[in-house]
Backbone as JSON Lines, residues from 0, in Angstrom:
{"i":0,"aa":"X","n":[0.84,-1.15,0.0],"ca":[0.0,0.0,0.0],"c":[0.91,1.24,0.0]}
{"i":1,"aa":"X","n":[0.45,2.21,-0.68],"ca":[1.68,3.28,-0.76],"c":[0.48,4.7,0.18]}
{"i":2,"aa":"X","n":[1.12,4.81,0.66],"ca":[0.35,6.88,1.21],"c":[1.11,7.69,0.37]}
{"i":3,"aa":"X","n":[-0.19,8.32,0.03],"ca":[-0.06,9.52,-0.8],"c":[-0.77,11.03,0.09]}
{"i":4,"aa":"X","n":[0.08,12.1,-0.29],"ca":[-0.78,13.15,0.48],"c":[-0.4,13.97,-1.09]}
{"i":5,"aa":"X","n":[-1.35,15.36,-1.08],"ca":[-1.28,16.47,-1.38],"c":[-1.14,17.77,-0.73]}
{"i":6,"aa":"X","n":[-1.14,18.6,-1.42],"ca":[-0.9,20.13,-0.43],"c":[-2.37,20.02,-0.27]}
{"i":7,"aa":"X","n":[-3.61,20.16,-0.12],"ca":[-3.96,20.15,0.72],"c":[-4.61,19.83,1.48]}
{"i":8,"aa":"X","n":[-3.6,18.0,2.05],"ca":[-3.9,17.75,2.92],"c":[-2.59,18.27,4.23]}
{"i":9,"aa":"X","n":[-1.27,18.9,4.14],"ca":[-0.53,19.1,4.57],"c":[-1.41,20.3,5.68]}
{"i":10,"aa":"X","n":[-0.65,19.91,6.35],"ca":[-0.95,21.38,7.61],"c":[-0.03,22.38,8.08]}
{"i":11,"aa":"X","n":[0.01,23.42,8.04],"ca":[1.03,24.7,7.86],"c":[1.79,24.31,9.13]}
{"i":12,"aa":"X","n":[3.07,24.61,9.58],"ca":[3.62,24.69,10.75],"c":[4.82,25.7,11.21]}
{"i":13,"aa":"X","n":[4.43,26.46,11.94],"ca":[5.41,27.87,12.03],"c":[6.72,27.15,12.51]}
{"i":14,"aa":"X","n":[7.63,27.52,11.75],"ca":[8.71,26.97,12.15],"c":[9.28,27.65,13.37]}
{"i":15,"aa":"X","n":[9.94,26.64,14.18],"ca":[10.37,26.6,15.97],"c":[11.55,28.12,15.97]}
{"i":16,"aa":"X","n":[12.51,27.83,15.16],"ca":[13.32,28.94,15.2],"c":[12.73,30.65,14.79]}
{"i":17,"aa":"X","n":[11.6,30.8,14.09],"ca":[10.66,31.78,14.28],"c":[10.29,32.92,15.49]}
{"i":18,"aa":"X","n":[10.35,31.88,16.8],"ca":[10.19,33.01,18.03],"c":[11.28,33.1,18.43]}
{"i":19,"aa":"X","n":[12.83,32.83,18.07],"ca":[13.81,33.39,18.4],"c":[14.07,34.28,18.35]}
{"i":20,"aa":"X","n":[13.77,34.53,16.9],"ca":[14.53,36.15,16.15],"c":[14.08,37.25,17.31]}
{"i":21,"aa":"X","n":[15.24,38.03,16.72],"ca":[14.95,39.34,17.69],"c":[15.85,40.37,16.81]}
{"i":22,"aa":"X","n":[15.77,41.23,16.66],"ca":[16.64,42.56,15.92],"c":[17.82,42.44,16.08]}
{"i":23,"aa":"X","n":[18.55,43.13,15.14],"ca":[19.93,42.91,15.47],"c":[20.24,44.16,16.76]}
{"i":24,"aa":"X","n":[21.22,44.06,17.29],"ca":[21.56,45.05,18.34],"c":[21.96,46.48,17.2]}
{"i":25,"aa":"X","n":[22.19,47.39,18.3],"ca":[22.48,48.54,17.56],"c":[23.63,48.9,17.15]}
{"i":26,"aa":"X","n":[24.18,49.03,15.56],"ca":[25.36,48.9,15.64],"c":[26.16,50.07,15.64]}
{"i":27,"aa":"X","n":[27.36,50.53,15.99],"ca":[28.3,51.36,16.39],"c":[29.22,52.01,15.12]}
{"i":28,"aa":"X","n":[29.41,52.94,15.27],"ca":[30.14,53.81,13.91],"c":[31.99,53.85,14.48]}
{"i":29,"aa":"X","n":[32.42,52.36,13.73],"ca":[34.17,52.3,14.16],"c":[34.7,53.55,13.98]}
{"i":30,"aa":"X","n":[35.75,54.1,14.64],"ca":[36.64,55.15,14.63],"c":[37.3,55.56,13.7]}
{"i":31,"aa":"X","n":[38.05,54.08,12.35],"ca":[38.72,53.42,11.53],"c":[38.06,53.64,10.39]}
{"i":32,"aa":"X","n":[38.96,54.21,9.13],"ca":[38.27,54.04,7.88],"c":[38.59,52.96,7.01]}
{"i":33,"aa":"X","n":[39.94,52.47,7.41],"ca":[40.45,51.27,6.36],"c":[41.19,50.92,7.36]}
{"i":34,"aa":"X","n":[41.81,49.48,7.0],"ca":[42.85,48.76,7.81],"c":[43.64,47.9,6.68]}
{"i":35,"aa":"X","n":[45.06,48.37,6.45],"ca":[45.84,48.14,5.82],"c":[47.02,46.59,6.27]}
{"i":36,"aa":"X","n":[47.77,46.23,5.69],"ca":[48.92,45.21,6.74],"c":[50.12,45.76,6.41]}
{"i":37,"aa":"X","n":[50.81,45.83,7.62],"ca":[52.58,46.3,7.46],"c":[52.83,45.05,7.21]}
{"i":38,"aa":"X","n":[53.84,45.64,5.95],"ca":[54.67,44.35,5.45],"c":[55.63,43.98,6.37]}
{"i":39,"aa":"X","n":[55.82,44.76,7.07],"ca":[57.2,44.32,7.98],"c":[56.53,43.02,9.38]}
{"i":40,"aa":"X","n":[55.38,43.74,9.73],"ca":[55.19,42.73,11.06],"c":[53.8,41.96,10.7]}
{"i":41,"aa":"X","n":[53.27,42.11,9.73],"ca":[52.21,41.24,8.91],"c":[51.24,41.39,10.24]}
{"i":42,"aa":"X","n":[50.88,42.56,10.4],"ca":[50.01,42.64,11.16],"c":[48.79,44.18,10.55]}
{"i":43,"aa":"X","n":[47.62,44.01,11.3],"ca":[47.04,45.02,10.41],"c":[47.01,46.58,11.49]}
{"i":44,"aa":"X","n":[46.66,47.63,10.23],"ca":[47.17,49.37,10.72],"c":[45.95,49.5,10.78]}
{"i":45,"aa":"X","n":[45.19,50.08,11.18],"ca":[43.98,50.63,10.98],"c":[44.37,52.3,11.25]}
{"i":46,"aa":"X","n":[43.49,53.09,10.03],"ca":[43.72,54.23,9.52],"c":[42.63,55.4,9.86]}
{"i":47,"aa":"X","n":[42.76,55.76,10.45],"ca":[41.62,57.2,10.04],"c":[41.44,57.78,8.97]}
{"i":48,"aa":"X","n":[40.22,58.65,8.93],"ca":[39.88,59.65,7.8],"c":[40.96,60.42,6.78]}
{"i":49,"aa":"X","n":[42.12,60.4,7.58],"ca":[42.51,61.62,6.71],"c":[44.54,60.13,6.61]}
{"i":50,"aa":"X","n":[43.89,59.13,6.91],"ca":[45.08,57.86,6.62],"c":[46.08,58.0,7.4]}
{"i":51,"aa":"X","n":[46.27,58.68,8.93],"ca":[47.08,58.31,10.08],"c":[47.07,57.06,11.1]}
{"i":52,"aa":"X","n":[47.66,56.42,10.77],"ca":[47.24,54.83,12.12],"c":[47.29,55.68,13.18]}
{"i":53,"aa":"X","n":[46.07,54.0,13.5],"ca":[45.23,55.32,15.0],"c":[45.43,53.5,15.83]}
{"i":54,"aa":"X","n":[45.35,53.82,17.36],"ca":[45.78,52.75,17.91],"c":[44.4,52.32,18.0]}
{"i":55,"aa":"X","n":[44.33,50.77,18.13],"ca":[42.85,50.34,18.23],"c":[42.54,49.46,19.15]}
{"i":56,"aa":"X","n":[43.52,49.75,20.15],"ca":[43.37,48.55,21.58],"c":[44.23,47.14,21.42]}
{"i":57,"aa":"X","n":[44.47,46.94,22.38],"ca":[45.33,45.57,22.51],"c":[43.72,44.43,23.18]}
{"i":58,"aa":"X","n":[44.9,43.17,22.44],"ca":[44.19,42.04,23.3],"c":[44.88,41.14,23.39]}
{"i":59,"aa":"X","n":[43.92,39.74,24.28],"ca":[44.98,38.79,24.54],"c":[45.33,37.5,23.41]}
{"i":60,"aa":"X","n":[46.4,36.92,23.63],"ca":[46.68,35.85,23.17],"c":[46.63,34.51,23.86]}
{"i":61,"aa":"X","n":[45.85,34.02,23.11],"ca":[46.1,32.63,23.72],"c":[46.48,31.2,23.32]}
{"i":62,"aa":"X","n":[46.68,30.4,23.6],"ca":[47.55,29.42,22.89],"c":[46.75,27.72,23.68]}
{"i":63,"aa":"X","n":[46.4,26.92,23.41],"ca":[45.66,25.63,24.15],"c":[47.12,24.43,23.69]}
{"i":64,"aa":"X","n":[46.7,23.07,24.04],"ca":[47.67,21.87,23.8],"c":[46.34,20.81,24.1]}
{"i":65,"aa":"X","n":[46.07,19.95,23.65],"ca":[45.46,18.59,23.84],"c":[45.99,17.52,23.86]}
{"i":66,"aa":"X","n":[45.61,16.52,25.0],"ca":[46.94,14.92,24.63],"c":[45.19,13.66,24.8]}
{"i":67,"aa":"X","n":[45.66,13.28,23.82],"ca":[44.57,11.77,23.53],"c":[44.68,10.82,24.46]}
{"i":68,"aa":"X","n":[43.91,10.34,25.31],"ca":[44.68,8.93,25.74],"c":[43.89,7.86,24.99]}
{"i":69,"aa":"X","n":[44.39,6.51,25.37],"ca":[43.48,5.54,24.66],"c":[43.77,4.46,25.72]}
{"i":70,"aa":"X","n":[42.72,3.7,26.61],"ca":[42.68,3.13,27.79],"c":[42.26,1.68,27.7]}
{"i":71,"aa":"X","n":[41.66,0.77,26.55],"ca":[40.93,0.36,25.82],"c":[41.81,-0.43,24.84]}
{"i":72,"aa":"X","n":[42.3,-1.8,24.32],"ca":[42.97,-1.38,23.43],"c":[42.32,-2.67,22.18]}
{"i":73,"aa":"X","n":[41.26,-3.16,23.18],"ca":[40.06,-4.04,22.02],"c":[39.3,-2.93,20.95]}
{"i":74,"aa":"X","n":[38.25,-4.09,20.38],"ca":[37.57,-3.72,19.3],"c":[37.07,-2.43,19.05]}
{"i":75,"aa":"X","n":[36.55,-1.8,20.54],"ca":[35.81,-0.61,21.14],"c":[36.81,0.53,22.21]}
{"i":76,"aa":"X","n":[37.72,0.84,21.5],"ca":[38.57,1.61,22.86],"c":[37.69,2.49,23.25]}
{"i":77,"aa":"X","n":[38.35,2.91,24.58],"ca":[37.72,3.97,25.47],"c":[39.0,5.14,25.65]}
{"i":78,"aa":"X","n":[38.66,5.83,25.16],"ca":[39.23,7.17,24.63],"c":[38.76,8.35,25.5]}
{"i":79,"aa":"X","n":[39.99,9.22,25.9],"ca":[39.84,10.68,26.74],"c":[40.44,11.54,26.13]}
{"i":80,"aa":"X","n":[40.27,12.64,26.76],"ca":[41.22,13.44,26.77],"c":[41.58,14.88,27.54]}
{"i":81,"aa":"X","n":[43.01,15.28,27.56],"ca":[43.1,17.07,28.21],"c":[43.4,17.83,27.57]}
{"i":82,"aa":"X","n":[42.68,18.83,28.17],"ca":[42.92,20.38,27.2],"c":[43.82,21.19,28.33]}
{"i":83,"aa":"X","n":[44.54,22.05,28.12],"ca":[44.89,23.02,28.82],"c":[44.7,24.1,27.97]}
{"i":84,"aa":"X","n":[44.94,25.8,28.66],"ca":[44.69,26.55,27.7],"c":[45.54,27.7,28.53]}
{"i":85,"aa":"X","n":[46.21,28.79,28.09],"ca":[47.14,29.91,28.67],"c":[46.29,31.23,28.13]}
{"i":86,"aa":"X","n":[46.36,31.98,28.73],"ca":[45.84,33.06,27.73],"c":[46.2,34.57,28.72]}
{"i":87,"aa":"X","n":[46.96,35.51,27.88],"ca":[47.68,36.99,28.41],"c":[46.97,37.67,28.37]}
């Protein structure tokens, strides 16, 4: 026996992610008109209006490491693991 439907026997359904939405926040007018890269430290300038680098705040760096173990050494191992993480 095969089921068959048509549109309209289908029934509309508001989709779930629908009452999430919400506006975007309000957005902010950057200081910066362009952002260029020094060739020397391959890092980027950001420029004002009239093309003077303008400082644009520092942040941190951070760096993680992960090690696998494997505890298990049949058909199905049982597998972990650690993260560490540093950050300036």
């Amino acid at each position: 026996m095969t089921a068959h439907s048509t549109q309209d026997q289908l029934t509309p359904v508001r989709p779930w992610g629908i009452g999430r939405l919400a506006p975007y926040p309000t957005t902010v007018k950057l200081p910066f008109n362009s952002i260029t890269i020094d060739p020397a430290t391959q890092t980027g300038v950001f420029r004002d209006h009239l093309g003077h680098p303008m400082e644009m705040g520092k942040h941190g760096t951070s760096s993680g490491t992960e090690t696998s173990t494997s505890t298990n050494l049949d058909s199905q191992p049982d597998e972990g693991h650690d993260q560490d993480s540093e950050q300036d």
